[in-house]
C-alpha positions in Angstrom: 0.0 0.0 0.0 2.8 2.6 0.7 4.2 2.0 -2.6 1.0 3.3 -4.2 0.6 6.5 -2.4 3.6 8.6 -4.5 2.0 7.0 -8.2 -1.4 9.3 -7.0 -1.9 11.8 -9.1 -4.7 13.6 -8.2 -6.8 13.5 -4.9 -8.8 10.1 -5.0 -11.8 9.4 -2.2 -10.7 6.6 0.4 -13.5 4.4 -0.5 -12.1 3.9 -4.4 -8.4 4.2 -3.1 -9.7 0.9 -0.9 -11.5 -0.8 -3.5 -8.5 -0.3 -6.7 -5.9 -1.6 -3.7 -7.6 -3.9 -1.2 -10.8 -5.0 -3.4 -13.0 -3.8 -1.0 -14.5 -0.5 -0.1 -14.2 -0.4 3.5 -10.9 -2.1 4.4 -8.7 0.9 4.1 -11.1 2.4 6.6 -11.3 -0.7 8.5 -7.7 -1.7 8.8 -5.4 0.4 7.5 -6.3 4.0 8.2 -5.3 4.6 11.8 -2.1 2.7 10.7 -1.0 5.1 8.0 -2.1 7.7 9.9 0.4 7.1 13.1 3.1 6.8 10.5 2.7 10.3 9.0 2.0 11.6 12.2 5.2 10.4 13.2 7.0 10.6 9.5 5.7 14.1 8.1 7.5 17.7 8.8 4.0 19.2 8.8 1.2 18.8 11.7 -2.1 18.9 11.1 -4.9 18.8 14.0 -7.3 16.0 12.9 -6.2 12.4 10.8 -8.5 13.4 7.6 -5.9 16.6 7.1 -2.9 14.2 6.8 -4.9 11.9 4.7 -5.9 15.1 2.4 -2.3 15.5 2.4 -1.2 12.7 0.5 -4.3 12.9 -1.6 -6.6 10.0 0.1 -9.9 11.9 0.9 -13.0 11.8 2.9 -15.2 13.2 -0.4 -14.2 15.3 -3.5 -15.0 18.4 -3.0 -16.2 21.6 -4.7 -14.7 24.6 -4.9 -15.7 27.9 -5.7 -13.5 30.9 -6.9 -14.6 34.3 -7.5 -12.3 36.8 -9.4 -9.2 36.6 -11.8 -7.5 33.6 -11.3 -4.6 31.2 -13.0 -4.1 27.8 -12.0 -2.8 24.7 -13.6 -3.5 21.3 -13.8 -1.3 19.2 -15.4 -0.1 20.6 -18.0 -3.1 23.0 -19.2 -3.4 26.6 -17.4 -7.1 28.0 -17.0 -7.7 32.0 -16.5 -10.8 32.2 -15.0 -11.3 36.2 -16.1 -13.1 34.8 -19.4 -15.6 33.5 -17.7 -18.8 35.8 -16.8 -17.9 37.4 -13.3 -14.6 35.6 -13.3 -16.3 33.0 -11.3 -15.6 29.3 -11.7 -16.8 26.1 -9.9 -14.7 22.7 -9.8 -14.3 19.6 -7.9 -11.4 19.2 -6.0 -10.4 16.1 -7.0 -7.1 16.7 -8.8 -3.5 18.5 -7.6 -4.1 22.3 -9.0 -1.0 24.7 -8.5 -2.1 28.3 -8.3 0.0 30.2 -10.9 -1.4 33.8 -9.9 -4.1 35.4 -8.0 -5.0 39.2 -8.7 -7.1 41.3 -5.8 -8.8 44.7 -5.2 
């Protein structure tokens, strides 16, 4: 299992992360979780106050999850680059389900 966490790219829910590995849905949850879990605890340079924000960390999450941007924005994922100041308002709505790095943000 540890050899699978660096080959995610993109943030994947714990349920299909337990299924694609273990076969079943629940046995990450079940069995492995708290175990993983002490080990970045004890492994990682960063601390996070509850177990889901290391598992977010390493890209195993609880759900994807939306979010919302408002103004003119420039991120990237993989290798394509969205502006959201096209878009009506500058406002754009995505899940959160892969790594995005923010390539500039402009404010008032």
């Amino acid at each position: 299992m540890l050899r699978k966490l660096p080959e995610l790219q993109q943030d994947t829910p714990k349920r299909l992360f337990s299924q694609e590995l273990f076969l079943d849905s629940k046995h990450f949850e079940q069995k492995v979780e708290k175990r993983l879990v002490t080990l970045l605890k004890t492994y990682m340079e960063s601390e996070f106050d509850t177990d889901q924000e290391y598992l977010d960390n390493i890209g195993i999450v609880q759900h994807p999850r939306s979010v919302f941007v408002s103004g003119r924005l420039t991120f990237q994922i993989g290798q394509t680059v969205t502006n959201t100041s096209g878009l009506p308002g500058g406002n754009q709505s995505f899940h959160a389900n892969s790594r995005r790095e923010l390539l500039s943000l402009q404010s008032k």
